[in-house]
Backbone as CSV, one residue per row, in Angstrom:
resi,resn,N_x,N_y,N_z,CA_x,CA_y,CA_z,C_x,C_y,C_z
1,UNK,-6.916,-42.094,20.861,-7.397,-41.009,21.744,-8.655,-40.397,21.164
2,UNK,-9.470,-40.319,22.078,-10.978,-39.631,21.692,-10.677,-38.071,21.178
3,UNK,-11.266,-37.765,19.582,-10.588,-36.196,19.908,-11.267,-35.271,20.353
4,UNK,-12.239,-35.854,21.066,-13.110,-34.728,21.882,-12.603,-34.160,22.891
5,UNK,-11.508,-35.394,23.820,-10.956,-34.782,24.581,-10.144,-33.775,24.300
6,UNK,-9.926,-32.872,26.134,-9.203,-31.978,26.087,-7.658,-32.346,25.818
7,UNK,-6.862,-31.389,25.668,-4.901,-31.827,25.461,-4.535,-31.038,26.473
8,UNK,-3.719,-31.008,27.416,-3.603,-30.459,28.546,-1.937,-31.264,28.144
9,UNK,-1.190,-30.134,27.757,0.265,-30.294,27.120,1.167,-30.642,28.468
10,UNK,1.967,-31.727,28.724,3.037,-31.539,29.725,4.094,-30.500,29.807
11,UNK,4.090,-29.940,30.686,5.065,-29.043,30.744,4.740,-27.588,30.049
12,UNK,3.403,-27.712,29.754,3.294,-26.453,28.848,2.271,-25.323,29.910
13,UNK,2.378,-24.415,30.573,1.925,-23.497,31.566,1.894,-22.239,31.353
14,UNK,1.706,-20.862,31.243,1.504,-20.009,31.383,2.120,-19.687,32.325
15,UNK,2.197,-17.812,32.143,3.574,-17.292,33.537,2.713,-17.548,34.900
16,UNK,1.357,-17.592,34.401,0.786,-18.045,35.976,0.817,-19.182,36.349
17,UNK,1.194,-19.881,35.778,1.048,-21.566,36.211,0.022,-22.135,35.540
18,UNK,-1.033,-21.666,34.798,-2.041,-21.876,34.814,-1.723,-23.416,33.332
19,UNK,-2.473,-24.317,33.540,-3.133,-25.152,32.655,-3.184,-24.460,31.402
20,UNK,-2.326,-24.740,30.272,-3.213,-24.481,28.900,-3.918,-25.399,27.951
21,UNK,-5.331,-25.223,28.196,-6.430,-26.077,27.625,-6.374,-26.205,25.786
22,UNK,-5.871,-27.442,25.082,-6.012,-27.149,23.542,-7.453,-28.511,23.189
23,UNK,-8.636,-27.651,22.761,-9.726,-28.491,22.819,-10.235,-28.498,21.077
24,UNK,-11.220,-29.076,20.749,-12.131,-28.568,19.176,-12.444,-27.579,19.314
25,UNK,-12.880,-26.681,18.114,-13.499,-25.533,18.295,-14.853,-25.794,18.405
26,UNK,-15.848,-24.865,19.478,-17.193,-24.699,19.546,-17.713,-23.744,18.900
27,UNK,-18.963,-23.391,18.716,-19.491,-22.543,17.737,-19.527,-21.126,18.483
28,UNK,-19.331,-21.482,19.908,-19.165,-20.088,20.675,-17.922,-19.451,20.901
29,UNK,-17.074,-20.133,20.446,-15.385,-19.561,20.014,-15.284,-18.167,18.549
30,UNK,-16.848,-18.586,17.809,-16.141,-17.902,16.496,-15.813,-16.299,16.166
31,UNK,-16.125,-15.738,17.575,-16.234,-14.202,18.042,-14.699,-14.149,18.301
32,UNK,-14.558,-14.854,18.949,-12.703,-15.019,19.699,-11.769,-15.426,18.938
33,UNK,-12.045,-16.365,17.763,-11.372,-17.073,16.921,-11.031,-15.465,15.635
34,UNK,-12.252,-15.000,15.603,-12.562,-14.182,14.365,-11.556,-12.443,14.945
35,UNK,-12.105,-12.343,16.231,-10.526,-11.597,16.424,-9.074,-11.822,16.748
36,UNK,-9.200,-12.847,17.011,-7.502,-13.023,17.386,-6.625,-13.241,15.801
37,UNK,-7.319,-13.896,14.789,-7.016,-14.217,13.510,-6.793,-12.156,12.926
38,UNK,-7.925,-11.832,13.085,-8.151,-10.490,12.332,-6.517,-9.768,12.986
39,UNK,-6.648,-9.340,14.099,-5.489,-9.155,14.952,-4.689,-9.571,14.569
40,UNK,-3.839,-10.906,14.346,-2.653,-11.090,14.066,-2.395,-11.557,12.678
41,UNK,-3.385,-11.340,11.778,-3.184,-10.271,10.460,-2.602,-8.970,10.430
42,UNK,-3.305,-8.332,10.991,-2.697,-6.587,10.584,-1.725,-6.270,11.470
43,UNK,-1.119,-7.512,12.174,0.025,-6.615,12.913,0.923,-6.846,12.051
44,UNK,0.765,-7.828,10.877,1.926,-8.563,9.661,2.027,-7.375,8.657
45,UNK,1.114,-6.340,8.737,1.408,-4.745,7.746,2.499,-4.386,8.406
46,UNK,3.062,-4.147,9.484,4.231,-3.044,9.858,5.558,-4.021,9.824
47,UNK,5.296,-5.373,10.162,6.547,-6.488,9.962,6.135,-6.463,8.448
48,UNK,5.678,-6.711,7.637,5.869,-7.179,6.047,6.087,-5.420,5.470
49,UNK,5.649,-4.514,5.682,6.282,-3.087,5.127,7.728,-3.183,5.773
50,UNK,7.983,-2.705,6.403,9.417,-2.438,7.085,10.167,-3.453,7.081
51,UNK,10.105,-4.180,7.851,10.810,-5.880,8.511,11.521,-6.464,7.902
52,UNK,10.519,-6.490,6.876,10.158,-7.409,5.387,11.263,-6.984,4.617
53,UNK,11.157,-5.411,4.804,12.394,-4.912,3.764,13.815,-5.597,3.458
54,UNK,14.543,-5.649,4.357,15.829,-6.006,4.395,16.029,-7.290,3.623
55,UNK,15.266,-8.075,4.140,15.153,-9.704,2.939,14.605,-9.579,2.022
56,UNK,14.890,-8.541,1.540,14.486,-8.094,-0.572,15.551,-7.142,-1.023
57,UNK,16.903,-7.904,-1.331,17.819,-6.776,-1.615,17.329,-6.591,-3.387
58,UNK,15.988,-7.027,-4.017,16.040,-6.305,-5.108,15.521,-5.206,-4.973
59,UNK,14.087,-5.325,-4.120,13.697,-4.230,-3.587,14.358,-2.969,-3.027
60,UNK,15.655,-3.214,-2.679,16.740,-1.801,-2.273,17.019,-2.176,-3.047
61,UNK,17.471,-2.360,-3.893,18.345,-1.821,-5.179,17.535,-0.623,-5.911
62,UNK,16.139,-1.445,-6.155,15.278,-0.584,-6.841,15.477,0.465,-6.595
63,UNK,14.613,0.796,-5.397,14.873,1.865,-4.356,15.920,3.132,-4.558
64,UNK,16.989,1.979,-4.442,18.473,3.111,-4.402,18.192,3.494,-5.843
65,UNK,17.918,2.587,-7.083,18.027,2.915,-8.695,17.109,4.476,-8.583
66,UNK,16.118,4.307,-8.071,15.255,5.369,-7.927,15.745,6.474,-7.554
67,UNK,16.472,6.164,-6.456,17.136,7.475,-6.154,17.978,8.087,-6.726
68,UNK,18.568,7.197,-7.006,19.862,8.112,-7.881,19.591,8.415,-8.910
69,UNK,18.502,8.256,-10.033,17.511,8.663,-11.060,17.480,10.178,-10.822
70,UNK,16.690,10.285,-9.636,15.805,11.487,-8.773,16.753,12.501,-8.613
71,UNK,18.236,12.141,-8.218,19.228,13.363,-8.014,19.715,13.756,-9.089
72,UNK,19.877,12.548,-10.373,20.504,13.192,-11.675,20.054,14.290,-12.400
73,UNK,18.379,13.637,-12.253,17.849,13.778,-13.032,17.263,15.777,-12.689
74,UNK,16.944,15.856,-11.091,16.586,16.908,-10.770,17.147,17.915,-10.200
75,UNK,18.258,17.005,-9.515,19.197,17.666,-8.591,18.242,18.156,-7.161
76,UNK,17.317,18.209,-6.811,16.438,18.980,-6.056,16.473,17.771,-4.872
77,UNK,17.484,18.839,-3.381,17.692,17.900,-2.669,15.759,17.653,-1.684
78,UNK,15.138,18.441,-1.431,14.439,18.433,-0.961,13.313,16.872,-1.419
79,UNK,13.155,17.020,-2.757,12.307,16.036,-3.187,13.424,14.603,-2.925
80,UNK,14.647,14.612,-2.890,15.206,13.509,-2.824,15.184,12.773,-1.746
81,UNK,15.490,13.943,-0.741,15.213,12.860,0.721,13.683,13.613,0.987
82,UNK,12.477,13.421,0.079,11.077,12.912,0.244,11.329,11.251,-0.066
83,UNK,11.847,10.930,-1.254,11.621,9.989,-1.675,12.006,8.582,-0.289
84,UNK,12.564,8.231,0.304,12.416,7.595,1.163,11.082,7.430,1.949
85,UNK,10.655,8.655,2.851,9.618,8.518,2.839,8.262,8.006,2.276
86,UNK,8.436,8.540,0.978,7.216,8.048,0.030,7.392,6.585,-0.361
87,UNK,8.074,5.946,-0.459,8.637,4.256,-0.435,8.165,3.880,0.675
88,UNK,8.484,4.338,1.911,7.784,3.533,3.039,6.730,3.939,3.120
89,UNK,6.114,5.037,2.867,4.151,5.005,3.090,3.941,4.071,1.651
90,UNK,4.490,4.328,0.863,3.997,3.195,-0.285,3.677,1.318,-0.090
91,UNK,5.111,1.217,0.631,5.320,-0.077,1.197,3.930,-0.278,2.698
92,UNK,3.655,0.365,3.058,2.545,0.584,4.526,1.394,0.609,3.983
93,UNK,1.190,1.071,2.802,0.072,1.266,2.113,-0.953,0.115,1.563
94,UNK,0.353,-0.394,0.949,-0.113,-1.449,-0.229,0.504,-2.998,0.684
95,UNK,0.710,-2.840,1.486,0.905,-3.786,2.393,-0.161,-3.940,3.209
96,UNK,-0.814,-2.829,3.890,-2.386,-3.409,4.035,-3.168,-3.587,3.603
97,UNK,-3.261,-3.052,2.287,-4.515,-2.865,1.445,-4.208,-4.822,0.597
98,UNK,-2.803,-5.528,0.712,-2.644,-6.490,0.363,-3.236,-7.610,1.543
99,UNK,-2.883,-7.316,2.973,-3.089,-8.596,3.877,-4.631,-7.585,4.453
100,UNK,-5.519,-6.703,3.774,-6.885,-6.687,4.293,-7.605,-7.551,3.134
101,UNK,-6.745,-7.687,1.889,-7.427,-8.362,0.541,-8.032,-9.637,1.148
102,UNK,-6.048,-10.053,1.881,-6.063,-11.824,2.053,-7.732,-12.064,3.107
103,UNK,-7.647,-11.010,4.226,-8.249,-11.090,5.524,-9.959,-11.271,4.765
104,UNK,-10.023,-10.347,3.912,-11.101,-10.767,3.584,-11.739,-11.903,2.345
105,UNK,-10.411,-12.676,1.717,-10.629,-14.044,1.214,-10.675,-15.155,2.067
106,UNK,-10.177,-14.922,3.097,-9.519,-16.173,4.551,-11.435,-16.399,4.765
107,UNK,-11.975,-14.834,4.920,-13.367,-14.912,5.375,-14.679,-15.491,5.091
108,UNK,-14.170,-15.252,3.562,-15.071,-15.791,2.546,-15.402,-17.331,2.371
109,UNK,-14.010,-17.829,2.848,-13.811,-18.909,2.631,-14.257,-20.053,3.850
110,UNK,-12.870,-20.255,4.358,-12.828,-20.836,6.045,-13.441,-20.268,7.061
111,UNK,-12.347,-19.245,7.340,-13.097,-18.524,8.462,-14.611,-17.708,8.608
112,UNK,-15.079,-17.887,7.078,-16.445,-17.495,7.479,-17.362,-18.612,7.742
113,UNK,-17.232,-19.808,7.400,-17.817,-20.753,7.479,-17.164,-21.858,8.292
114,UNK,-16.638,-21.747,9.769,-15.642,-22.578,10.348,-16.112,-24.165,10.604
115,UNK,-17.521,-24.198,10.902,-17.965,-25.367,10.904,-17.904,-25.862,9.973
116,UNK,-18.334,-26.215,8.975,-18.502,-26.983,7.738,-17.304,-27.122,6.708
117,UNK,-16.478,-26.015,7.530,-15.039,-26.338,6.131,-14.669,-26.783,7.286
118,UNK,-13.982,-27.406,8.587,-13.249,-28.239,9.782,-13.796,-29.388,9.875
119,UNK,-14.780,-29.253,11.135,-16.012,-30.288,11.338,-16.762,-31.435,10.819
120,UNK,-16.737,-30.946,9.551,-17.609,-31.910,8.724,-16.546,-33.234,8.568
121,UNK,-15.395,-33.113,8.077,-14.821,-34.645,7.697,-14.138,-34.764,8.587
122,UNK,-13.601,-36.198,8.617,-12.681,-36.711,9.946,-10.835,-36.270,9.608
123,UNK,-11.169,-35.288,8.096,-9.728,-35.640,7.917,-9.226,-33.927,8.200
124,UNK,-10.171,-33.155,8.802,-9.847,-31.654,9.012,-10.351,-31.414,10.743
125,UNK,-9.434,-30.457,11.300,-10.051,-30.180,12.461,-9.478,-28.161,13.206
126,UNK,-10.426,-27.971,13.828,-10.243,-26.714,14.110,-9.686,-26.735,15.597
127,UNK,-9.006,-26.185,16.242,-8.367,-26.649,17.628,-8.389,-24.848,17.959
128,UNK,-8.860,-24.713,19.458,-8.546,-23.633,20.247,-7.688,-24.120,21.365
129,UNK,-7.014,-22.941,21.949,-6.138,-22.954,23.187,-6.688,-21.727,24.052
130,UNK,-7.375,-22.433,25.189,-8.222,-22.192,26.450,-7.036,-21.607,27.512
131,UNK,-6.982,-20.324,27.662,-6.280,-20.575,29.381,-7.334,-19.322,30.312
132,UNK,-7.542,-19.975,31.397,-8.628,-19.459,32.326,-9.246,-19.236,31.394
133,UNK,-10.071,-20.312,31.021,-11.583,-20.084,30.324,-11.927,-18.820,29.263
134,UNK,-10.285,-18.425,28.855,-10.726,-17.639,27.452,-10.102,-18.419,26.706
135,UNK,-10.301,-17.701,25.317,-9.954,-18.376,24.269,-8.605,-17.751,23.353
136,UNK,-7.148,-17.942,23.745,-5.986,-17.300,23.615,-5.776,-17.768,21.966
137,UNK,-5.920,-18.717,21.277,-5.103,-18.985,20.284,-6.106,-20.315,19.729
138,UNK,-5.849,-19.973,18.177,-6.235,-21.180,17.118,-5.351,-21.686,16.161
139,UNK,-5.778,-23.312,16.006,-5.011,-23.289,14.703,-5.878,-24.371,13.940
140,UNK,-5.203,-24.780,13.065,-6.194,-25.196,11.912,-5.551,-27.128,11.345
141,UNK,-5.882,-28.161,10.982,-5.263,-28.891,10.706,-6.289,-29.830,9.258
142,UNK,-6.273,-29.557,8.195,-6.277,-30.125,7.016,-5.785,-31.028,6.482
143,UNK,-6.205,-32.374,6.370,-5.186,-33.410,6.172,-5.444,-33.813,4.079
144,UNK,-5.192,-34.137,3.410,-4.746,-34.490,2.200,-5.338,-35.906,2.367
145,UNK,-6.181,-35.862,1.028,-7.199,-36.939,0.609,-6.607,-37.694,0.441
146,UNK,-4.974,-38.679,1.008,-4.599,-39.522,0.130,-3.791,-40.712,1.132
147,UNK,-4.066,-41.626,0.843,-3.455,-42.924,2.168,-1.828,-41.956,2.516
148,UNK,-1.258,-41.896,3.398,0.139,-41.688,4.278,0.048,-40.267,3.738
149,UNK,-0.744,-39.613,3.247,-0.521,-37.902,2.549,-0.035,-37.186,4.060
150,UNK,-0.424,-35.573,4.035,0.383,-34.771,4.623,-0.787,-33.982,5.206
151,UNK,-0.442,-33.501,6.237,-2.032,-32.498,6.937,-1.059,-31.683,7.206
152,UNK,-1.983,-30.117,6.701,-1.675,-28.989,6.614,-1.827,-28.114,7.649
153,UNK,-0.644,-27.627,8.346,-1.002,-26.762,9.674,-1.706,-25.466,8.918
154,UNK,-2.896,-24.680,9.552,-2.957,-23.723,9.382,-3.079,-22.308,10.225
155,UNK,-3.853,-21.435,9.436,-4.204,-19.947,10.864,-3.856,-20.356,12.047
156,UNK,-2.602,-20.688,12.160,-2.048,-20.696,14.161,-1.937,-19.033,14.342
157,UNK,-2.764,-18.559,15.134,-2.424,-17.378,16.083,-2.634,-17.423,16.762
158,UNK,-1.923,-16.182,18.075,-1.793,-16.585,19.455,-2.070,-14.975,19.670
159,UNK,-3.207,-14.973,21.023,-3.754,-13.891,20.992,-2.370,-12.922,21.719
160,UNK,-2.080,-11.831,21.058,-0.884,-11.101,21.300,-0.711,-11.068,23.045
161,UNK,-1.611,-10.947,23.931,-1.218,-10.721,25.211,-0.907,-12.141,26.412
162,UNK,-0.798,-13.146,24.716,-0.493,-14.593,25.806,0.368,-15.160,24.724
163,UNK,1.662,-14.197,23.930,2.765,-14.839,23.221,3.307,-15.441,24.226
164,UNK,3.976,-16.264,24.107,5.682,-16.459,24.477,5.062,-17.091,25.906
165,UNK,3.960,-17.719,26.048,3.122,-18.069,27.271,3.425,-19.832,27.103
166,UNK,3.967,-20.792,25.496,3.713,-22.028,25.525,2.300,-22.445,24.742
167,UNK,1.379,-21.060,23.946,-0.130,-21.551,23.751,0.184,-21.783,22.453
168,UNK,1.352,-21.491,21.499,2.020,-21.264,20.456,2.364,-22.999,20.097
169,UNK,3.341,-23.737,21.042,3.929,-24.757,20.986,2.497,-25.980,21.421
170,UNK,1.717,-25.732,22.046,0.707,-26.166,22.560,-0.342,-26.520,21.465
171,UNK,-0.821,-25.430,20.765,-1.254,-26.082,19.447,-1.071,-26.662,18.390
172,UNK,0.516,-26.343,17.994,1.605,-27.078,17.135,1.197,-28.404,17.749
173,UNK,1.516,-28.823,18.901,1.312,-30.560,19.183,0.087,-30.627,18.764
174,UNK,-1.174,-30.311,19.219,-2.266,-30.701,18.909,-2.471,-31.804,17.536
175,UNK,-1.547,-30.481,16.841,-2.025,-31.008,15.180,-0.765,-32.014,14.940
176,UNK,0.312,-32.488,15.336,0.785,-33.264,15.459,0.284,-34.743,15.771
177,UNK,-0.049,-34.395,16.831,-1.358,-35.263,17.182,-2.217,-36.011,16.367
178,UNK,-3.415,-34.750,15.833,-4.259,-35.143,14.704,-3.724,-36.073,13.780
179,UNK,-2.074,-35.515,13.073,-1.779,-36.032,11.977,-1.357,-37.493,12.231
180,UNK,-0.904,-37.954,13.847,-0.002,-39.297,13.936,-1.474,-39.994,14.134
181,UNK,-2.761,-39.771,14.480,-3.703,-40.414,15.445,-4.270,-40.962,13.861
182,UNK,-4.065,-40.007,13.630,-5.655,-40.251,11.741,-4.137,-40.851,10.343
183,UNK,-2.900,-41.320,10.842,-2.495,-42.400,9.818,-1.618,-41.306,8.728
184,UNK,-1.606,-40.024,9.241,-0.612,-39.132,8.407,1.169,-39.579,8.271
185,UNK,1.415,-39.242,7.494,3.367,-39.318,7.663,3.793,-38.146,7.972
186,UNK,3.142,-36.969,7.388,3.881,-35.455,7.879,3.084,-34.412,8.189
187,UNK,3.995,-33.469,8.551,2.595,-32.333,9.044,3.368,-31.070,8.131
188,UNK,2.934,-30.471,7.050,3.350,-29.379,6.653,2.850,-27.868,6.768
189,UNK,3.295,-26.678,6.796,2.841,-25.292,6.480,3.565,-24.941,5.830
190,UNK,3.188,-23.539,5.330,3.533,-22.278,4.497,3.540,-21.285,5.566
191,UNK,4.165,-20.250,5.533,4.645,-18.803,6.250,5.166,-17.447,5.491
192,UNK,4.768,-16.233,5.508,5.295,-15.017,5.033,5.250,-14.626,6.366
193,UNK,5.600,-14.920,7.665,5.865,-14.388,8.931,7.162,-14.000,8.822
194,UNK,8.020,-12.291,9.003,9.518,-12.245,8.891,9.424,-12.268,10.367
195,UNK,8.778,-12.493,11.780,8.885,-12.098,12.649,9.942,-13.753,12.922
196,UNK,10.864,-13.830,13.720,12.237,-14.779,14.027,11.185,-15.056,15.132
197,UNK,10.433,-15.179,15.944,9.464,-15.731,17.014,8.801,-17.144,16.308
198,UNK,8.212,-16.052,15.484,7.445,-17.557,14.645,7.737,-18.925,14.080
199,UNK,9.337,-18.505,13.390,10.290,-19.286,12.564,11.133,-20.303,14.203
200,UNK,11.267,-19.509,15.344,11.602,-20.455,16.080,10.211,-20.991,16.861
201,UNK,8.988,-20.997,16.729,8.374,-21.650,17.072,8.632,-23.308,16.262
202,UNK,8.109,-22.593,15.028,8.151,-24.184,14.544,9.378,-24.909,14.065
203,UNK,10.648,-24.531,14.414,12.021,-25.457,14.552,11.812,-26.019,16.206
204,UNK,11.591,-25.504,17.244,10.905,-26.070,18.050,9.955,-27.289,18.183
205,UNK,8.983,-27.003,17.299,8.297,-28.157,17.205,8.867,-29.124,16.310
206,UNK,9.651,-28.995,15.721,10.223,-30.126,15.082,10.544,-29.971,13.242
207,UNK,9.906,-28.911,13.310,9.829,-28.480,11.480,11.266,-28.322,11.371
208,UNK,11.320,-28.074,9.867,12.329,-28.024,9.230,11.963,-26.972,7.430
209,UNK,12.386,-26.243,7.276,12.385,-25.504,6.083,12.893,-26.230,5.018
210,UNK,12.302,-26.512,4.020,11.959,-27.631,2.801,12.228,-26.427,1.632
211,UNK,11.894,-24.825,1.996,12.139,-24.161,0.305,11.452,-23.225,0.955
212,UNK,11.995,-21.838,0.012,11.496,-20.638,0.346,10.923,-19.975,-1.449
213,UNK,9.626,-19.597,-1.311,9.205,-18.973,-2.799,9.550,-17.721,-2.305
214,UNK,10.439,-16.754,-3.215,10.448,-15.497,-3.608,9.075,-14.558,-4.846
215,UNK,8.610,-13.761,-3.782,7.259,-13.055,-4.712,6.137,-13.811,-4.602
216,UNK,6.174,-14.257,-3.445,4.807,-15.112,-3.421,3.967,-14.210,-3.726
217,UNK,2.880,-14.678,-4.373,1.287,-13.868,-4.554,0.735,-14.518,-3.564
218,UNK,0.221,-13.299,-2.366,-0.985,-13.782,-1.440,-2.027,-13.896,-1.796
219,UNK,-2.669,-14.851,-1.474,-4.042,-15.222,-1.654,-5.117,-13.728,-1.588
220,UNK,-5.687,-14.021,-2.486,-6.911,-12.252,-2.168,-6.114,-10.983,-2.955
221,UNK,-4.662,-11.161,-3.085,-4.350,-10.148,-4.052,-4.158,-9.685,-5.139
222,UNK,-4.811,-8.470,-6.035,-4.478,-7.962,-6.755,-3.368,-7.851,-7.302
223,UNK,-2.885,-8.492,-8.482,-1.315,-8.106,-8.958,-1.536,-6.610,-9.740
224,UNK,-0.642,-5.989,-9.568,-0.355,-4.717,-10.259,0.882,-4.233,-10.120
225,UNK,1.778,-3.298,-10.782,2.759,-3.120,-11.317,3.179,-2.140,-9.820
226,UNK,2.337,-1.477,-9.155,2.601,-0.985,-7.901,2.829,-1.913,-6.745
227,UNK,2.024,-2.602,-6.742,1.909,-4.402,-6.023,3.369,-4.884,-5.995
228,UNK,3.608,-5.355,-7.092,5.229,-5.451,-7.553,6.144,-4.646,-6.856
229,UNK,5.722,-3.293,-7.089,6.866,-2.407,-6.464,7.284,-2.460,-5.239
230,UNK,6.007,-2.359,-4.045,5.862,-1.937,-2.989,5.354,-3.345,-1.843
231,UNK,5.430,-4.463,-2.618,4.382,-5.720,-1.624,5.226,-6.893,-2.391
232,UNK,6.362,-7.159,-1.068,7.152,-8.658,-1.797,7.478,-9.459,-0.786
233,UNK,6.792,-10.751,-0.463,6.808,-11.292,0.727,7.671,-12.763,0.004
234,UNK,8.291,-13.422,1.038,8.961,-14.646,0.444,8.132,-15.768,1.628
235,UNK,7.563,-16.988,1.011,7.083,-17.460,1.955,7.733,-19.316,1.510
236,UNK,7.803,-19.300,3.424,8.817,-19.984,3.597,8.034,-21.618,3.460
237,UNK,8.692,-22.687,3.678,7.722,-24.329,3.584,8.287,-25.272,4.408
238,UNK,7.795,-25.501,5.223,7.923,-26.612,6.480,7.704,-27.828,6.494
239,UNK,8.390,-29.204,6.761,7.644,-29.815,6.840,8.237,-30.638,8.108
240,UNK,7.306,-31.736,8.797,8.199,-32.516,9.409,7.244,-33.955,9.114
241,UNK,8.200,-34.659,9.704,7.851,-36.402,9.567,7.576,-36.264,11.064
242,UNK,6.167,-37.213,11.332,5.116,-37.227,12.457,5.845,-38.686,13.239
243,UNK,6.744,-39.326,12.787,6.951,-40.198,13.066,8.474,-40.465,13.547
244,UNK,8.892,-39.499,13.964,10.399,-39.333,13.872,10.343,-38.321,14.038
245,UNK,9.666,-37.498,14.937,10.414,-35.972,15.653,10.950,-35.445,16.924
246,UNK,11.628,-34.181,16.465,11.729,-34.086,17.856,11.365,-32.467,18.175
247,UNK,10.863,-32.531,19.479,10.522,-30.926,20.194,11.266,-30.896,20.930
248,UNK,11.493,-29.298,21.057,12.030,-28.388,22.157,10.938,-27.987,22.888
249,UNK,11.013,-28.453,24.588,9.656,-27.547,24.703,10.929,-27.578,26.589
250,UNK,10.479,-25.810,26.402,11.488,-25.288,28.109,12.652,-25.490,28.323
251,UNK,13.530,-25.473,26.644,14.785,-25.375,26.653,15.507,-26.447,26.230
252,UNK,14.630,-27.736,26.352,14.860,-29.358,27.196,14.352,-29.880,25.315
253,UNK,15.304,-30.904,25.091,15.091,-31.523,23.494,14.540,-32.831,24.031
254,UNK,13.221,-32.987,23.262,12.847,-34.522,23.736,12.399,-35.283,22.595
255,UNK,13.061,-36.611,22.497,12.474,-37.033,20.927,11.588,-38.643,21.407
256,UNK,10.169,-38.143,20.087,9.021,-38.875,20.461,9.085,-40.029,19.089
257,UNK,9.305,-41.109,18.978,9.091,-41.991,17.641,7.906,-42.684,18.038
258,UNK,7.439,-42.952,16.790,6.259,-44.060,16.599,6.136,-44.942,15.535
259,UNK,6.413,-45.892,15.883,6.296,-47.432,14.564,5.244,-47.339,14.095
């Protein structure tokens, strides 16, 4: 398949019916690309402060250790139930000041230069998802310098007012695609998404969770002993075999092999 062409997903539509277009990226995307990415960064501060919480029972422990420190130690109920509070502006705090670090290494890097880190080799490609002629969602596909290696899904976001539309599952194939067309065996990512949307996107597409790191260090951040305290993301590892999968796509399980 030419990969110039467009992917016009079966079965994959919008609540309007509409066609969702998954094409290369053009150089006139990088306005659209550069907010929808920025965007569904910082909505990951209020899911990774809060969200996030519950899947860190060291983090409540701490917490509680703290507290009960605070009552022995002072007895002073007023400052005690502050302290909750001040944990979650702490956690809100240093949770953006952590994913504005990443936002502005992502920039430095890839996303400031989208042509020449995608474009240039045959073994990377940048993919948008078109519906009515805007530009809803990107993702990223990096393949590994090495005969049958692994291409790396990346920055999939979906512009918030066309979730749950199919533009999500739509680019997942794309890079599926990429990886079976260009001689790959698997397609892998990484995730600190706690949002359960995301995690069933890609069991949908066919992934499978391979290992979860506890305390990941994000890319762009500062370690510090507050960092530690207040910023603890576990990020999860996907992979699937390109050759032997299967998708969910509209409820309906359909499995695609290729010799």
């Amino acid at each position: 398949m030419d990969e110039n062409t467009e992917t016009r997903a079966p079965g994959l539509k919008a609540q309007s019916g509409v066609q969702i277009v998954v094409r290369e990226f053009e150089v006139a995307d990088k306005a659209e690309i550069r907010r929808i990415f920025s965007e569904g960064l910082m909505e990951m501060v209020v899911d990774t402060a809060f969200r996030g919480l519950r899947h860190h029972p060291e983090s409540l422990l701490l917490y509680s250790a703290a507290t009960v420190v605070c009552c022995v130690v002072t007895m002073c109920w007023w400052l005690i139930g502050l302290l909750p509070a001040v944990v979650l502006c702490g956690r809100y705090c240093y949770s953006r000041c952590v994913i504005n670090g990443y936002l502005q290494h992502a920039v430095s890097r890839d996303m400031g230069n989208m042509e020449e880190f995608y474009m240039k080799s045959p073994d990377s490609r940048l993919f948008v998802a078109v519906l009515q002629d805007r530009v809803v969602g990107v993702v990223a596909a990096v393949g590994q310098q090495k005969p049958g290696g692994a291409v790396e899904l990346r920055r999939m976001c979906v512009d918030q007012s066309c979730r749950r539309c199919g533009v999500g599952v739509a680019l997942g194939l794309k890079v599926l695609e990429f990886a079976a067309t260009h001689g790959y065996s698997s397609v892998v990512l990484g995730t600190t998404a706690y949002s359960p949307a995301a995690h069933q996107l890609y069991q949908r597409l066919g992934f499978r969770c391979v290992g979860v790191t506890n305390g990941y260090i994000t890319p762009g951040a500062r370690r510090s002993f507050l960092t530690q305290i207040f910023y603890r993301v576990r990020h999860h590892h996907y992979s699937l075999d390109v050759h032997n999968r299967k998708i969910t796509l509209n409820g309906e399980d359909s499995r695609q092999e290729r010799n």
